[in-house]
C-alpha positions as CSV (number, residue, x, y, z in Angstrom):
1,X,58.9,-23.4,-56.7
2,X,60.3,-19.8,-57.3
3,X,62.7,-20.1,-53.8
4,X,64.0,-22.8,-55.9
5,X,64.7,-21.7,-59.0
6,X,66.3,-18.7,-57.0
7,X,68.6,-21.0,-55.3
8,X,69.5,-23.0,-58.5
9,X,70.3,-19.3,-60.0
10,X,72.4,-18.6,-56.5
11,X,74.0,-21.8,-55.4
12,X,77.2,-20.9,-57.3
13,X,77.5,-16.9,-56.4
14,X,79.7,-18.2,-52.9
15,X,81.8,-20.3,-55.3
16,X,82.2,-17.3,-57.9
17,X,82.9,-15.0,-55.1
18,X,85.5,-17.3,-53.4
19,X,87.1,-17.6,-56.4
20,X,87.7,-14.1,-57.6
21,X,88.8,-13.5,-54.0
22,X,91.3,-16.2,-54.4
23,X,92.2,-14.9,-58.1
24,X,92.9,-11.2,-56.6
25,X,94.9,-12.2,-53.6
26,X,97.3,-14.1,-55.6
27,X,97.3,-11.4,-58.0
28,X,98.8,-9.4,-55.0
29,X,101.0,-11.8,-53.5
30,X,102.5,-12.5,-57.7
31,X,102.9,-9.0,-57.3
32,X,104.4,-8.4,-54.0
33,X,106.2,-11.1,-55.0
34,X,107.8,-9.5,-58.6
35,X,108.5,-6.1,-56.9
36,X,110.4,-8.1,-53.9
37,X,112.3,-9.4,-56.8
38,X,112.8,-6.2,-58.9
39,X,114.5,-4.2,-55.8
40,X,118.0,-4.1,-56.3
41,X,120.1,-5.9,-53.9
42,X,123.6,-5.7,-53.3
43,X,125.9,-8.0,-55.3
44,X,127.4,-11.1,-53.7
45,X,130.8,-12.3,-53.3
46,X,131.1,-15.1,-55.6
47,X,132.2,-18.0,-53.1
48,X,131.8,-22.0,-52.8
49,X,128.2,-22.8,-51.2
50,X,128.3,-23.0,-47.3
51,X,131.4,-22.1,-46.1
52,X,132.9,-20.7,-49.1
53,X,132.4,-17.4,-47.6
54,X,133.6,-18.2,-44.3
55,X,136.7,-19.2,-46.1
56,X,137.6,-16.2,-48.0
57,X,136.9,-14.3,-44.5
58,X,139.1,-16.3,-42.3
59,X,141.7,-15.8,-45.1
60,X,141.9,-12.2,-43.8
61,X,138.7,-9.7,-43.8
62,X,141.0,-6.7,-45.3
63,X,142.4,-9.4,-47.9
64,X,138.9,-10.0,-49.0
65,X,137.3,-6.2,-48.7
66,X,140.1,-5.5,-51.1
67,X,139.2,-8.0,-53.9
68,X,135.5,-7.5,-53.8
69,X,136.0,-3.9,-53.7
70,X,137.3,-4.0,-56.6
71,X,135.1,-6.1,-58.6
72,X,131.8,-5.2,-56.9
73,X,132.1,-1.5,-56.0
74,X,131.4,0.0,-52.3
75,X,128.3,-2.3,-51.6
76,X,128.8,-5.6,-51.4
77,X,127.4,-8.9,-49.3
78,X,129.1,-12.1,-48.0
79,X,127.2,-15.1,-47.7
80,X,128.8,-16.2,-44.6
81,X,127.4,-19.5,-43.1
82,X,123.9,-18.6,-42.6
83,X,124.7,-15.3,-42.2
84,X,124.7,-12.2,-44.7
85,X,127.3,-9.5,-44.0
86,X,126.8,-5.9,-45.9
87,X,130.1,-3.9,-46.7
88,X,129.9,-0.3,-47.1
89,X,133.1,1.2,-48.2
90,X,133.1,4.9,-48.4
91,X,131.6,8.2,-47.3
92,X,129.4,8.3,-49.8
93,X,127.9,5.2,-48.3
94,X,128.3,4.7,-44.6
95,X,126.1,7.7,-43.7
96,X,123.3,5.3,-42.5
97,X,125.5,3.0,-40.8
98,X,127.2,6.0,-38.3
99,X,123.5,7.7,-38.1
100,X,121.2,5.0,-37.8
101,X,119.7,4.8,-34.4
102,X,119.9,1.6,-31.9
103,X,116.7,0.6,-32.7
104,X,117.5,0.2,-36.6
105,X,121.4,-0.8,-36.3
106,X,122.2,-2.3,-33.5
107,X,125.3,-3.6,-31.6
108,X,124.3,-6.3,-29.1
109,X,123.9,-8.7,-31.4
110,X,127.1,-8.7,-33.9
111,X,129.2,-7.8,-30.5
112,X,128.4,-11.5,-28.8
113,X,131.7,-12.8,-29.2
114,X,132.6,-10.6,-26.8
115,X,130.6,-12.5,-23.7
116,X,133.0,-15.3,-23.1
117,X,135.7,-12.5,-21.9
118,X,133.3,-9.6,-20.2
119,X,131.6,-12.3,-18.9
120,X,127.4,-13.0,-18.8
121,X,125.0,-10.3,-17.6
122,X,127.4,-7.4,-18.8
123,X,127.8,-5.0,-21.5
124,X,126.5,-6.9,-24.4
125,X,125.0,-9.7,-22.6
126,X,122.2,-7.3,-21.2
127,X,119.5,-5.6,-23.4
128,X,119.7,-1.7,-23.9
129,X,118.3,-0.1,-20.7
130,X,120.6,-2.3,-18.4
131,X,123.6,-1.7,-20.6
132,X,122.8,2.1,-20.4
133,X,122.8,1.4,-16.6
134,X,125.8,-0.3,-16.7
135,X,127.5,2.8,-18.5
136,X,126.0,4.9,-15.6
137,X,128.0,3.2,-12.7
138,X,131.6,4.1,-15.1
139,X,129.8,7.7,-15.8
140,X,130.2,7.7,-11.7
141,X,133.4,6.2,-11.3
142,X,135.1,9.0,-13.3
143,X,133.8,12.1,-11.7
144,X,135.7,14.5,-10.8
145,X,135.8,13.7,-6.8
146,X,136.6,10.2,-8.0
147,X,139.6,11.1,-10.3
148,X,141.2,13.5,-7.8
149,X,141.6,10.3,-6.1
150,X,142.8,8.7,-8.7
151,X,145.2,11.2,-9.2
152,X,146.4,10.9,-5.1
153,X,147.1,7.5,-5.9
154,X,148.9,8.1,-9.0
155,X,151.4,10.8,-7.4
156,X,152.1,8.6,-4.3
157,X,153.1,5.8,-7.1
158,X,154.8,8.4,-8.7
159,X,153.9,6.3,-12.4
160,X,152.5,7.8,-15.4
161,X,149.0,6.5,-14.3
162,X,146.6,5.9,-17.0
163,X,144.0,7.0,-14.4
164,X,145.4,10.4,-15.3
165,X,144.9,8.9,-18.8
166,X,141.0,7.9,-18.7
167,X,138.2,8.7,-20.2
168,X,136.6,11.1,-17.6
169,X,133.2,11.8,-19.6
170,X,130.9,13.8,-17.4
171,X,127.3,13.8,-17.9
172,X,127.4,11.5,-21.6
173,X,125.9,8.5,-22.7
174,X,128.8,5.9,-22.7
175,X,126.9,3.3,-25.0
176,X,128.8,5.9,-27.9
177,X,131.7,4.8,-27.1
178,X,131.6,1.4,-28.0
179,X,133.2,1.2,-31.2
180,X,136.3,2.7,-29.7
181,X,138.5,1.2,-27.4
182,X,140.8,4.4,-26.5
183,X,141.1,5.6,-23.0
184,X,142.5,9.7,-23.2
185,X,143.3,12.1,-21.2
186,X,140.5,14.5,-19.6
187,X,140.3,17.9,-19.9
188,X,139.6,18.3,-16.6
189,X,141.9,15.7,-15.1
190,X,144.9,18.1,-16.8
191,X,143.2,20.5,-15.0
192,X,143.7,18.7,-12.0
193,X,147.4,18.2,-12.6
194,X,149.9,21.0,-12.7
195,X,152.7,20.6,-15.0
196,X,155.0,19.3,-12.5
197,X,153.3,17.0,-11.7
198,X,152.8,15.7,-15.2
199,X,156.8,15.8,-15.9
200,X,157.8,14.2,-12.5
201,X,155.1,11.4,-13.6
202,X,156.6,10.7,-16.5
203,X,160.2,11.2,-15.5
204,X,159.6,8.2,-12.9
205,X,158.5,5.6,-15.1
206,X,161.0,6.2,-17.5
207,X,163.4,6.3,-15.0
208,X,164.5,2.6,-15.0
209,X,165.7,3.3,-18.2
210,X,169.6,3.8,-18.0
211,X,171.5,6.4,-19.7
212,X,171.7,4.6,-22.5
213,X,170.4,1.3,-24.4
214,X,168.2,-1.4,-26.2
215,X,164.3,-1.4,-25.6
216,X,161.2,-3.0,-26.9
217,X,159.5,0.3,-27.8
218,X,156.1,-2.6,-27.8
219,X,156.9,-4.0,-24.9
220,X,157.4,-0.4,-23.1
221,X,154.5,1.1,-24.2
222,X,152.6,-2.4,-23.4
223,X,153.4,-2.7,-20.2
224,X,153.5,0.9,-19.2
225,X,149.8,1.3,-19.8
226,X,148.4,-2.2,-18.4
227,X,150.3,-1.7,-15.7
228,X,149.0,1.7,-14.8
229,X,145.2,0.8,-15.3
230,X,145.8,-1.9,-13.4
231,X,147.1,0.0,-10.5
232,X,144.0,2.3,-10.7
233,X,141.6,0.4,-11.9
234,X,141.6,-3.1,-10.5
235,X,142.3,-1.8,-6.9
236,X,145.7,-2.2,-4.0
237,X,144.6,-5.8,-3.6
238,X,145.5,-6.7,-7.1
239,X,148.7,-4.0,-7.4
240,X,150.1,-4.8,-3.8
241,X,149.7,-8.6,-3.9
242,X,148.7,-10.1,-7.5
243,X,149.1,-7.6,-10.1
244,X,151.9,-10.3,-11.5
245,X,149.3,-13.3,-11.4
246,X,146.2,-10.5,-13.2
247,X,148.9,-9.5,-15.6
248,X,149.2,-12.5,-17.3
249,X,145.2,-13.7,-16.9
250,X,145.1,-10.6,-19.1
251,X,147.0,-11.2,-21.2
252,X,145.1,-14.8,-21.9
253,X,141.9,-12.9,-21.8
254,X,143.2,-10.8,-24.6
255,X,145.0,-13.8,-26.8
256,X,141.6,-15.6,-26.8
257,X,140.0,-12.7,-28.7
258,X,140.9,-14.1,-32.1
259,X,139.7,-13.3,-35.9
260,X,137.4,-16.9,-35.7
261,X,136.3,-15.8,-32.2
262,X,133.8,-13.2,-34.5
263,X,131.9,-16.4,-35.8
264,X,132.7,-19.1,-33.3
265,X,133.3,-17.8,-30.1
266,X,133.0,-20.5,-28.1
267,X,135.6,-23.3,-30.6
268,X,137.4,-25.0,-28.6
269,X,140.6,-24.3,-30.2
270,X,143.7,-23.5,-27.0
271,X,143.6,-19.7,-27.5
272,X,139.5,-20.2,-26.5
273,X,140.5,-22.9,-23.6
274,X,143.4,-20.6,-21.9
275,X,141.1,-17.7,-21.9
276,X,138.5,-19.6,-20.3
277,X,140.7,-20.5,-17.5
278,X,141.6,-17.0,-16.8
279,X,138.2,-15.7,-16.7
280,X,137.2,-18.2,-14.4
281,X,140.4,-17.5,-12.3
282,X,140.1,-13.7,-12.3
283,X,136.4,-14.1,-11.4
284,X,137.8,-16.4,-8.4
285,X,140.3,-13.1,-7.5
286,X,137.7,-10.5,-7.5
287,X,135.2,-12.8,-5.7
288,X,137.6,-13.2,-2.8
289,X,138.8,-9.2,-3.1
290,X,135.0,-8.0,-3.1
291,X,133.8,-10.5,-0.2
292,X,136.9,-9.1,1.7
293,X,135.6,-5.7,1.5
294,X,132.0,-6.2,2.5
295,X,133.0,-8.5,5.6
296,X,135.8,-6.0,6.8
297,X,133.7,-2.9,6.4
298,X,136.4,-1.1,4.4
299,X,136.1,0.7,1.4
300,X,138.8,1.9,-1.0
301,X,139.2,4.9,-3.7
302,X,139.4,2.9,-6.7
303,X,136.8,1.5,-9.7
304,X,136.3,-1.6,-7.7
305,X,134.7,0.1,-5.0
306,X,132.7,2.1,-7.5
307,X,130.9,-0.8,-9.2
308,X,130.6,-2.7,-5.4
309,X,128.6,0.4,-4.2
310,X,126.6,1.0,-7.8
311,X,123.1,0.3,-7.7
312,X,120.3,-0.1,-10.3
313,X,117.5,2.3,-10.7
314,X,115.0,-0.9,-9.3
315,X,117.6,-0.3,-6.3
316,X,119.4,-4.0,-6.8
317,X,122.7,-4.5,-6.0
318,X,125.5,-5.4,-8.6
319,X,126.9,-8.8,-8.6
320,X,130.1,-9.8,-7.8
321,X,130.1,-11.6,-11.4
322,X,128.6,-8.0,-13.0
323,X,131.3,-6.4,-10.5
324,X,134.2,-8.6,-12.7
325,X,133.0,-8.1,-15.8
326,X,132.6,-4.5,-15.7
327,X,136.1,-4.1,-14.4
328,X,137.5,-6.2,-17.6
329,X,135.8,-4.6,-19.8
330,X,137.0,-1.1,-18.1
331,X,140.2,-2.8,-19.0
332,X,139.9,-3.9,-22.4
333,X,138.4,-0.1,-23.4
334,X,141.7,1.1,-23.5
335,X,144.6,-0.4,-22.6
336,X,145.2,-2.2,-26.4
337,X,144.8,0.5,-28.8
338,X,146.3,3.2,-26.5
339,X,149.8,1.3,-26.9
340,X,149.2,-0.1,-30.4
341,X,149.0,3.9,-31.6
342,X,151.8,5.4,-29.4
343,X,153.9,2.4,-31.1
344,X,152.9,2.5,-34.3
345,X,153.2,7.1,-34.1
346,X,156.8,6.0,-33.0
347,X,158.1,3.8,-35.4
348,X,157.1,6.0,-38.3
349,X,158.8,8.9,-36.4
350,X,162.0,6.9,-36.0
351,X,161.4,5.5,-40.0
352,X,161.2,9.3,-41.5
353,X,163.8,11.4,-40.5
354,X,161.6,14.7,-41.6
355,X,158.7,13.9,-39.6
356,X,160.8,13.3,-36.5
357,X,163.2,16.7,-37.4
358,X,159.6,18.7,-37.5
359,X,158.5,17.4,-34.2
360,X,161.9,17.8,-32.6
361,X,161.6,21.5,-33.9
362,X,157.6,22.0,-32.6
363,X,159.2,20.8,-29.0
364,X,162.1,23.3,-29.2
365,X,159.7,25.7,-30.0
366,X,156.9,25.4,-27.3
367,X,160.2,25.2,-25.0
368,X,160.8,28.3,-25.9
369,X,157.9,30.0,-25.7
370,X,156.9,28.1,-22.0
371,X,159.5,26.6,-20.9
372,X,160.0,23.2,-19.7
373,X,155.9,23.4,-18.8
374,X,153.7,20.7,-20.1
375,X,150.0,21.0,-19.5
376,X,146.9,20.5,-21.6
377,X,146.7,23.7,-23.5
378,X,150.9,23.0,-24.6
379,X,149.7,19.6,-26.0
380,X,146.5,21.8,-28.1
381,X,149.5,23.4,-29.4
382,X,151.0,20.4,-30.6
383,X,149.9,20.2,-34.5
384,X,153.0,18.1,-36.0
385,X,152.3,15.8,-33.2
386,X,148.8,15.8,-33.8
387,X,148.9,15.2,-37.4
388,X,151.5,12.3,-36.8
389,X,149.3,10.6,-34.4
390,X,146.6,10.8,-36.8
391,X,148.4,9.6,-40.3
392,X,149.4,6.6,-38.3
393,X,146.0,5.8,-36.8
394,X,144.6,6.1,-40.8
395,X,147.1,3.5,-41.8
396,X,146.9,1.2,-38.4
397,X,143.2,1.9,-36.9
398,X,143.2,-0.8,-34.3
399,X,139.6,-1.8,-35.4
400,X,140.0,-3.1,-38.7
401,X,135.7,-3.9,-39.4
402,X,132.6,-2.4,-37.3
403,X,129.0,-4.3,-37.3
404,X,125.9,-3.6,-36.8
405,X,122.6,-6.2,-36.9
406,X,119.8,-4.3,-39.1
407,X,116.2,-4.2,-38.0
408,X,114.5,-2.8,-41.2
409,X,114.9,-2.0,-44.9
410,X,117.2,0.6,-45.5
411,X,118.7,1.9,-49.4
412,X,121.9,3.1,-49.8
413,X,123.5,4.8,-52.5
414,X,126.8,5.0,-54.3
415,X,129.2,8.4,-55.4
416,X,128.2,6.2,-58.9
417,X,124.5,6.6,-58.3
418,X,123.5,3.0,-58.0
419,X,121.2,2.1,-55.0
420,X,120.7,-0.7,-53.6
421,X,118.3,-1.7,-50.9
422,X,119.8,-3.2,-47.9
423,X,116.9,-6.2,-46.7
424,X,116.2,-6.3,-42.8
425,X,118.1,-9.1,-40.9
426,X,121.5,-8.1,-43.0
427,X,124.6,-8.0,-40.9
428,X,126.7,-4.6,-42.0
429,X,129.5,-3.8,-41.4
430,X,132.4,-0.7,-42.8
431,X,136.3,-1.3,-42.5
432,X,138.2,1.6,-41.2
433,X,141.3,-0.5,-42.0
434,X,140.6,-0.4,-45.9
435,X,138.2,3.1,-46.1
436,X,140.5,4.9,-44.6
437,X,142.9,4.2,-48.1
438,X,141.0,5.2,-50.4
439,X,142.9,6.3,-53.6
440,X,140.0,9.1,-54.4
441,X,139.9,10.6,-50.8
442,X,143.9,10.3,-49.9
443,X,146.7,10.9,-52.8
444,X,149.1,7.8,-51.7
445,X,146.5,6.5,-49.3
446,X,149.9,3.7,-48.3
447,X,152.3,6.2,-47.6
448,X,152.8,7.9,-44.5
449,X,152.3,11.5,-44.5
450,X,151.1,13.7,-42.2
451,X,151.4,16.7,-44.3
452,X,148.0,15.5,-45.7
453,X,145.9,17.0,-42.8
454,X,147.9,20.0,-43.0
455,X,145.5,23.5,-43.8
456,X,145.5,24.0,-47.4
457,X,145.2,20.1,-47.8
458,X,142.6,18.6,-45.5
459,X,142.5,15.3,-47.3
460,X,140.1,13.7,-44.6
461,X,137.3,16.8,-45.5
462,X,137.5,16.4,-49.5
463,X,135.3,13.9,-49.4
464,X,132.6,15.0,-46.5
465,X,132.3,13.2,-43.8
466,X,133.1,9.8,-42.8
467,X,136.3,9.7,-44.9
468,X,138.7,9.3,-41.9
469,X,137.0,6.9,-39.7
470,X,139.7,5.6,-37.2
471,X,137.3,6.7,-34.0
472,X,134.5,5.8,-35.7
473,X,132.0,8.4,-36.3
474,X,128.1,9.3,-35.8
475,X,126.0,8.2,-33.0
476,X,128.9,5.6,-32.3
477,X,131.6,7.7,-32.5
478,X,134.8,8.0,-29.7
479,X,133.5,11.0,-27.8
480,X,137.4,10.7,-26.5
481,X,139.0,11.4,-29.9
482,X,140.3,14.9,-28.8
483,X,141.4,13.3,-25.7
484,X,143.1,10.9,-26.9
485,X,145.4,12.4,-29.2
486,X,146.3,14.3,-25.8
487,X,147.6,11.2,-24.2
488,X,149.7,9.9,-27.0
489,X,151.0,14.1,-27.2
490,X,151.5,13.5,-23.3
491,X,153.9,10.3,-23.5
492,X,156.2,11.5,-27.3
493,X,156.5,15.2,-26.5
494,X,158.4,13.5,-23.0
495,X,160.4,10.8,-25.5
496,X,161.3,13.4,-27.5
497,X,162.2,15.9,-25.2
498,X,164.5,14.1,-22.7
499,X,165.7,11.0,-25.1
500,X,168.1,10.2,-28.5
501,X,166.1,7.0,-30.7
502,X,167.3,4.9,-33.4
503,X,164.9,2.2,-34.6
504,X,167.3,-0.8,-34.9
505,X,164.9,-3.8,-35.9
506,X,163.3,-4.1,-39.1
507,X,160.0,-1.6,-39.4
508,X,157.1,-3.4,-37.5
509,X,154.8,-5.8,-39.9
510,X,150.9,-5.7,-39.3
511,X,149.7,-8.2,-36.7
512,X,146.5,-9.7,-38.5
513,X,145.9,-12.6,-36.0
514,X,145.0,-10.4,-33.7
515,X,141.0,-9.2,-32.6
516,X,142.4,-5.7,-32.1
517,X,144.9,-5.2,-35.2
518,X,148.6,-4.4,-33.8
519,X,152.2,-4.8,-34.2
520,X,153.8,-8.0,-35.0
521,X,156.9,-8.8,-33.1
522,X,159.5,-6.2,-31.5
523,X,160.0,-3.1,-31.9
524,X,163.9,-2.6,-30.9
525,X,165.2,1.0,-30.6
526,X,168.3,2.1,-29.1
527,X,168.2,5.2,-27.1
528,X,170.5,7.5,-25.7
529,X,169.2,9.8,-22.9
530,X,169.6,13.8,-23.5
531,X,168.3,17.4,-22.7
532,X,167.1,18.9,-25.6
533,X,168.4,21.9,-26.5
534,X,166.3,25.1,-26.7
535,X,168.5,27.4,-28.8
């Protein structure tokens, strides 16, 4: 009798306990839940549901950064498809974004559109550690036994190779270099080269150029540098026998890299369809050069060979489809932007007759004090070059947005104070395009003029850093951005020292159907071949 009066006292204790366990759990979740919805997330960009966003983003990306700026301040988020894009605009804000390591902001995944031309197993397609790997066998193919001969090959051609051009870095971790597609000049390449050498390069390729005339300054520029990476890069197969027929598969390659390529990279709209058939057909090329080379037993001085003998630490082989993507992508690193700033530096010297009279004059004056020499530590000298180069590549940085894919929580906050907290999952993304004209950190941020990186001015360091983010910056940042400049120094200081120019068409417009942000249409100069004058 008493075991059951204890149980009728009992028999609802599991219940009760259930129940307040129950009660307390959703207490927590309700308040997980509330504090979820107290942080402070960025504001959206008010769009129609779906593809509204997609919309105002094919319009044109700078178009839109502009607007929402604006309205929403220096965080903001697109709603785009199913995706959510982050915008930071401004130092003040973009110090996680250039600091963050891989494992928080990474590139793999916001850089896919990018597989359909580099091809699959390469570069992106490939998870970290085989994409460091990958970066190893360039890391090899630009040491310095490897670029003296480069450099043979380039005298014998007797053309201003962009092998002398490339970006030679010894003992680094390439995966930095991603957000910047310049190939420059190595130090120790210059080294290399004596300044002879550098001035009889230069003299030849511009020597189809009569005494006097009409040019595409684009076009030049253009074709001067594919052609020269080809010539190095690709190997004498391609320059002896097809560099006509890989000339124009590039040029497809590099038309199918298009604004909606970002979100839909595989549409099949014509620029998508021709760039498929020249991948297929280049791969076809290289197949046949790279099968050629193992059955004969010869082995050639060039970038080609270089990724034919690389090997992975697990001691495999690469592929002949690795072998062609590699060598694209060795391509692609450089060849755009290196033209696109050399012909953008040239059009606003030829549009302000001051800036052009002060580089004139920094020639004349380096003439004077070393002659007719031009090495590497002549073009250190070079600061109205320099800042030339630079003021252009803040107006025209060939890489108008840069992404990341983020793998945790992260807060920002703005030169106003407000923080927001930035969920994982987020795609972000800065625009050099639009940052680097900001009316707080430059004093006419739309005008060109160099004089604002001049000492006493310094307009890029007001603001700390990350205010002048044409080479990126941070973990990501162009390691070549010294080197650089020196190759753009390298090809003006010749112009200017040995020609007359006029710019004759209309100043060049802003190509924004392109991936990699150019010129639109010709640029037509007339030039008129001269000495310059050391007085």
């Amino acid at each position: 009798m008493a075991a059951m009066d204890l149980w009728e006292r009992n028999k609802y204790l599991p219940a009760g306990i259930l129940l307040l366990a129950t009660v307390v759990f959703l207490k927590l979740v309700w308040g997980l839940a509330a504090l979820r919805s107290r942080r402070r997330l960025p504001p959206a960009v008010k769009a129609f549901p779906l593809v509204g966003g997609l919309i105002r983003f094919m319009k044109g990306p700078i178009m839109m950064v502009r607007e929402e700026y604006a309205k929403l301040g220096s965080v903001f988020t697109l709603n785009l498809l199913n995706r959510r894009i982050t915008f930071f605009i401004g130092p003040e804000v973009s110090s996680h974004f250039f600091k963050a390591p891989e494992s928080d902001l990474s590139q793999q995944e916001v850089y896919q559109f990018n597989v359909p031309t580099f091809g699959r197993g390469v570069v992106f397609d490939v998870d970290y550690c085989v994409r460091q790997e990958q970066f190893r066998f360039f890391t090899e193919a630009l040491r310095v036994n490897k670029l003296r001969s480069y450099v043979d090959q380039m005298i014998l051609e007797a053309e201003v190779s962009e092998c002398m051009l490339l970006n030679a870095y010894l003992q680094v971790d390439h995966h930095q270099l991603v957000d910047c597609c310049f190939i420059s000049i190595p130090l120790v390449l210059l080294d290399i080269l004596n300044s002879n050498t550098i001035n009889y390069i230069l003299q030849d390729y511009f020597s189809k150029w009569g005494e006097s005339g009409t040019v595409d300054l684009k076009y030049e520029l253009e074709h001067l540098i594919i052609l020269t990476a080809s010539r190095c890069l690709l190997g004498r197969e391609v320059r002896d026998k097809l560099f006509d027929d890989v000339s124009a598969l590039f040029h497809d390659l590099d038309n199918g890299m298009r604004p909606i390529s970002v979100i839909f990279p595989y549409l099949p709209i014509p620029a998508h369809r021709r760039r498929d058939r020249a991948r297929l057909r280049i791969a076809e090329i290289f197949a046949s050069i790279i099968k050629s080379r193992k059955c004969s037993g010869s082995s050639e001085d060039d970038m080609l060979q270089c990724f034919i003998d690389s090997k992975y630490k697990n001691g495999r082989s690469t592929t002949e489809s690795e072998i062609t993507g590699l060598l694209i992508a060795a391509l692609f690193a450089g060849q755009h932007t290196s033209s696109i700033t050399s012909t953008w530096t040239g059009a606003y010297l030829l549009k302000y007759n001051e800036y052009l009279s002060a580089a004139i004059d920094e020639q004349k004056k380096l003439m004077k004090k070393h002659g007719e020499v031009l090495d590497h530590d002549i073009l250190s000298e070079m600061e109205v070059l320099y800042r030339c180069i630079k003021e252009a590549l803040r107006l025209h940085p060939p890489l108008i947005i840069l992404l990341r894919q983020s793998h945790s929580d992260f807060t920002v906050k703005t030169r106003d104070g407000a923080e927001y907290e930035i969920p994982k999952g987020h795609i972000v993304a800065t625009s050099p395009a639009f940052a680097n004209r900001l009316p707080y950190i430059y004093k006419d941020p739309d005008s060109y003029d160099p004089g604002r990186f001049a000492p006493g001015r310094e307009e890029d360091k007001a603001a700390g850093p990350f205010s002048y983010i044409s080479f990126g910056g941070g973990r990501h940042g162009c390691l070549g951005e010294p080197f650089a400049y020196l190759q753009i120094k390298a090809i003006w200081s010749h112009l200017l020292r040995n020609f007359e120019f006029e710019l004759v068409s209309p100043f060049p417009e802003i190509d924004w159907n392109a991936m990699v942000v150019g010129v639109k249409g010709q640029v037509m100069v007339r030039y008129k071949r001269r000495k310059l004058l050391v007085e």
